[in-house]
C-alpha positions as CSV (number, residue, x, y, z in Angstrom):
1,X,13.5,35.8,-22.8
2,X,14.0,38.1,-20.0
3,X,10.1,39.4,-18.2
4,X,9.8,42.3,-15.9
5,X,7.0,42.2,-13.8
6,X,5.7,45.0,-11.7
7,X,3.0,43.8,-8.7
8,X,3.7,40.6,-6.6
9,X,0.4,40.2,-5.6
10,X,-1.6,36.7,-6.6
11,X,-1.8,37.5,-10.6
12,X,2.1,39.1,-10.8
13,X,3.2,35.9,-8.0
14,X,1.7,33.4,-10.2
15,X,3.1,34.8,-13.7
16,X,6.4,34.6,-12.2
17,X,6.3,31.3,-11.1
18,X,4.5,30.3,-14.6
19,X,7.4,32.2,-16.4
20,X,10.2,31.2,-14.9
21,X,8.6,27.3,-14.8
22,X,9.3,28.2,-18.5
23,X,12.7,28.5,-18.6
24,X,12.3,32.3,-18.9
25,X,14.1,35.0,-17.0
26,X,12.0,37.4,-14.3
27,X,12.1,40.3,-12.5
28,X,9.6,41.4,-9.8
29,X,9.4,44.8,-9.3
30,X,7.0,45.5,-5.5
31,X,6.8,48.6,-3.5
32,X,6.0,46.6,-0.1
33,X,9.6,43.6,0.1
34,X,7.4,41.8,2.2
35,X,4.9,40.6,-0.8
36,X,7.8,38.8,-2.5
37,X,7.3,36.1,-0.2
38,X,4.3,35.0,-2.5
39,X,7.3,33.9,-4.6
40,X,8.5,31.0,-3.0
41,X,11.9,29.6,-1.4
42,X,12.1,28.4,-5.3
43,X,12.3,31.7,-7.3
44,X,15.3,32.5,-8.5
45,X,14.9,35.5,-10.5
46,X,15.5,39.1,-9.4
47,X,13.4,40.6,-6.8
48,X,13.5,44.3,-7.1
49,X,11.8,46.8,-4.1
50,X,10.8,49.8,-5.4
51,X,8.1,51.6,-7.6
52,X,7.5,49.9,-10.7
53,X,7.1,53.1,-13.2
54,X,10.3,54.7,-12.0
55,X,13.4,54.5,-14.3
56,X,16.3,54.0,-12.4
57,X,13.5,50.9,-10.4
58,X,13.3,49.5,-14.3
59,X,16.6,49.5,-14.9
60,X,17.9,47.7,-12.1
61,X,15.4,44.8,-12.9
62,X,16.6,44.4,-16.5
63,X,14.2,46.7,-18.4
64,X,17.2,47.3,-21.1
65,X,17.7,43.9,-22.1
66,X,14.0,42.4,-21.3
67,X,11.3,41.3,-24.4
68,X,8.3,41.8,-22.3
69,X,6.7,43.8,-19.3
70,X,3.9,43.2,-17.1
71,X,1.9,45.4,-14.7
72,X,-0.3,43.4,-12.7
73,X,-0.3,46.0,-9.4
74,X,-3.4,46.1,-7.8
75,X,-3.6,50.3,-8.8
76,X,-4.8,51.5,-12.2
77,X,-2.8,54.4,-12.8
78,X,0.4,52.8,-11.7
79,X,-0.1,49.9,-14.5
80,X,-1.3,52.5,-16.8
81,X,2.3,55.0,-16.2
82,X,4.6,51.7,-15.6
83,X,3.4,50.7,-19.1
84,X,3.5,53.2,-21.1
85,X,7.4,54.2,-20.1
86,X,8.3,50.3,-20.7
87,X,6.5,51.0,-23.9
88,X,7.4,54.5,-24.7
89,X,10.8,55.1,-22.8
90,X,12.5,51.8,-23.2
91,X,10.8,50.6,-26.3
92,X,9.3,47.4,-25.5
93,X,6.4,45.9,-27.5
94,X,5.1,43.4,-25.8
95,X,3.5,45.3,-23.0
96,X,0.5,44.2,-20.9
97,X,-1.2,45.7,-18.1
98,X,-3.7,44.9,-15.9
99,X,-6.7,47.7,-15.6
100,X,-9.8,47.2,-13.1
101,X,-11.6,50.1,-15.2
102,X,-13.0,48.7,-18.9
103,X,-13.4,52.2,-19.7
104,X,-9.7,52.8,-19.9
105,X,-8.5,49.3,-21.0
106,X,-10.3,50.1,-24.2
107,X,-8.6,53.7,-24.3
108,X,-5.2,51.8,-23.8
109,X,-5.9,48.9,-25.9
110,X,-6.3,51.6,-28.7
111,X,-2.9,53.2,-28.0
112,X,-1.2,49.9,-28.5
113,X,-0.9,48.5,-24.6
114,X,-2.7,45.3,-24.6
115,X,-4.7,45.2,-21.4
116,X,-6.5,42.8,-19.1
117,X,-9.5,44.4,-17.6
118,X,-10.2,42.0,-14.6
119,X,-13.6,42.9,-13.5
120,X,-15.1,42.8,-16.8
121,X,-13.0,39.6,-18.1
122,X,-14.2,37.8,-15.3
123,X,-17.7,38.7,-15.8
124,X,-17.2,37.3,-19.2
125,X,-15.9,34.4,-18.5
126,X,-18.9,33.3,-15.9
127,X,-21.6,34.9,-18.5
128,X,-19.8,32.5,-21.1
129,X,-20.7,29.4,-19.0
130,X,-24.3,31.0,-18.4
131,X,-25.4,31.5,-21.9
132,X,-26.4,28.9,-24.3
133,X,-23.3,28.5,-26.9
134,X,-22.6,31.2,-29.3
135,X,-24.7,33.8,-27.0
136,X,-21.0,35.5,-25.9
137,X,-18.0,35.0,-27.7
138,X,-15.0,33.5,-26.6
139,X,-13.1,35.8,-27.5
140,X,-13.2,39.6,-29.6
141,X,-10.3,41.5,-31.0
142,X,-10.5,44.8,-30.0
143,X,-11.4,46.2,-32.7
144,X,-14.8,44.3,-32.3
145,X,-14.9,43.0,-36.0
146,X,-13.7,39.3,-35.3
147,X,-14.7,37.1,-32.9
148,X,-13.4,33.4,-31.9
149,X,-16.4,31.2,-30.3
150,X,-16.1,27.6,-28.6
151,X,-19.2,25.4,-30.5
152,X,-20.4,21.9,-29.2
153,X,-21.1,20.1,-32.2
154,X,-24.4,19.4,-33.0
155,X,-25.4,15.7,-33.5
156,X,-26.4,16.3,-36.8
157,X,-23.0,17.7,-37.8
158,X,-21.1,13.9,-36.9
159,X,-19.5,12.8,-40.0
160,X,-19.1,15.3,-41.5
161,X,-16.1,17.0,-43.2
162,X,-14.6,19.9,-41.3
163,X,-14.3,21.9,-44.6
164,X,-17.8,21.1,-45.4
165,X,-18.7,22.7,-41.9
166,X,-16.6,25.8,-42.9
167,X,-18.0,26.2,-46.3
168,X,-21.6,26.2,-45.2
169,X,-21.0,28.5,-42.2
170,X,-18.4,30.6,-44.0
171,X,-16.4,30.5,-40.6
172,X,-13.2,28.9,-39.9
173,X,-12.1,26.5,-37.2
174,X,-9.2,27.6,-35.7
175,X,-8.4,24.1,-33.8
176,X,-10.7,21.2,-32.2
177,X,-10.7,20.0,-28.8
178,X,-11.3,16.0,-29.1
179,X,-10.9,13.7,-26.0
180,X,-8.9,16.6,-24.2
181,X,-7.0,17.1,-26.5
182,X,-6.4,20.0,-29.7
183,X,-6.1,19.2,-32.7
184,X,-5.7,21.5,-36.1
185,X,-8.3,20.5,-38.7
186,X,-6.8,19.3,-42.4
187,X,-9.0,18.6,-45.3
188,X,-9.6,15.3,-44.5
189,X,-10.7,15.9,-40.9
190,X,-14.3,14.7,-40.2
191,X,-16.5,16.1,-37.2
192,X,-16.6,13.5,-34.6
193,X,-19.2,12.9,-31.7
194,X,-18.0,15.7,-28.3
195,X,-15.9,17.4,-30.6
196,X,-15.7,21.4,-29.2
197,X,-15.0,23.4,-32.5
198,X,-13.7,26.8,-31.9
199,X,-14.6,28.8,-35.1
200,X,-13.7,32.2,-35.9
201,X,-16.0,34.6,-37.8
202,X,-17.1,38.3,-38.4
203,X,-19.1,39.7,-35.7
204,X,-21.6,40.7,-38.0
205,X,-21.7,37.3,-39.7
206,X,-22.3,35.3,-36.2
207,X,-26.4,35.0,-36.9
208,X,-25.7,33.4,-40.2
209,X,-22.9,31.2,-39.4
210,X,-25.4,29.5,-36.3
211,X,-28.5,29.7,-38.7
212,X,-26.6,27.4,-40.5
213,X,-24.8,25.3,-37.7
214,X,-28.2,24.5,-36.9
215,X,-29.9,23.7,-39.9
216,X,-27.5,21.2,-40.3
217,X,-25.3,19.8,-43.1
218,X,-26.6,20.7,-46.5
219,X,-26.6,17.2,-49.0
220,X,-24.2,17.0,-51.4
């Protein structure tokens, strides 16, 4: 698919790269030509100078025919207006944009832009590693009712049948990482020793499903 991306800094440089690596088409839209160097002598998508909300900027990088748009600038309010014409203007759906305020990522997240608040998802992501396992999801949808968590299985859970584990929790596993690896659970799967389960659940349901992750397999 073809990708607009407004900001060549270090996130937008970097999603280029990742797309294109991807067989996918791109379009980097900068005010400053001198940050498209971040691209590499490699890139060969379109590199567009210019201001990433205006429409005449858009449409010279693709806008009309592109799936997706990106604004990863290093400037709130310019994501936040680039976004919502790629969204509103030109129709796009799948819109991201980066916000450094949580206040309005949540404000935008509501109107249908997904966003990426940095400061705060970076917080998150070092609390996760800080706090003993299920203390901070892995990940909430933003509505705040479901919540995906990554679970180091309990010795006492070896053996057993993953659809055991779901009916005693009343979670589900979403996939299982196993020697590096992810697999999907099937009804014959059986917990193994260093499996990471990541298990979805209700946010109101997460002190019950560990109650019971740590009591341990009920006998049959």
């Amino acid at each position: 698919m073809h990708v607009v991306i407004m900001g060549c800094g270090r996130v937008g440089s970097t999603l280029a790269r990742g797309l294109e690596d991807r067989h996918h088409t791109v379009a980097v839209i900068d005010s400053d030509p001198s940050a498209f160097r971040r691209l590499g002598p490699d890139f060969n998508g379109q590199q567009v100078t210019g201001m990433g909300f205006d429409r005449a900027v858009l449409a010279k990088a693709g806008i009309e025919r592109a799936e997706a748009f990106a604004a990863v600038s290093s400037g709130d309010n310019s994501n936040i207006i680039a976004a919502r014409v790629a969204r509103e203007t030109f129709g796009l759906q799948q819109v991201v944009a980066r916000i450094y305020d949580p206040g309005r990522a949540e404000v935008f997240q509501r109107l249908g832009i997904t966003t990426v608040a940095t400061v705060k998802w970076t917080a998150d992501q070092v609390m996760r590693r800080l706090l003993p396992a299920g203390a901070e999801p892995f990940f909430r949808d933003p509505s705040g009712t479901i919540r995906l968590d990554q679970v180091p299985m309990p010795e006492s859970w070896v053996g057993a049948r993953t659809v055991h584990f779901q009916q005693q929790t009343g979670s589900r596993i979403a996939w299982i990482d196993r020697l590096g690896e992810g697999m999907l659970p099937h009804r014959e799967s059986v917990i193994q020793e260093g499996d990471i389960l990541h298990v979805v659940m209700r946010e109101e349901s997460a002190d019950s499903v560990y109650a019971a992750l740590h009591a341990g397999p009920e006998e049959d």
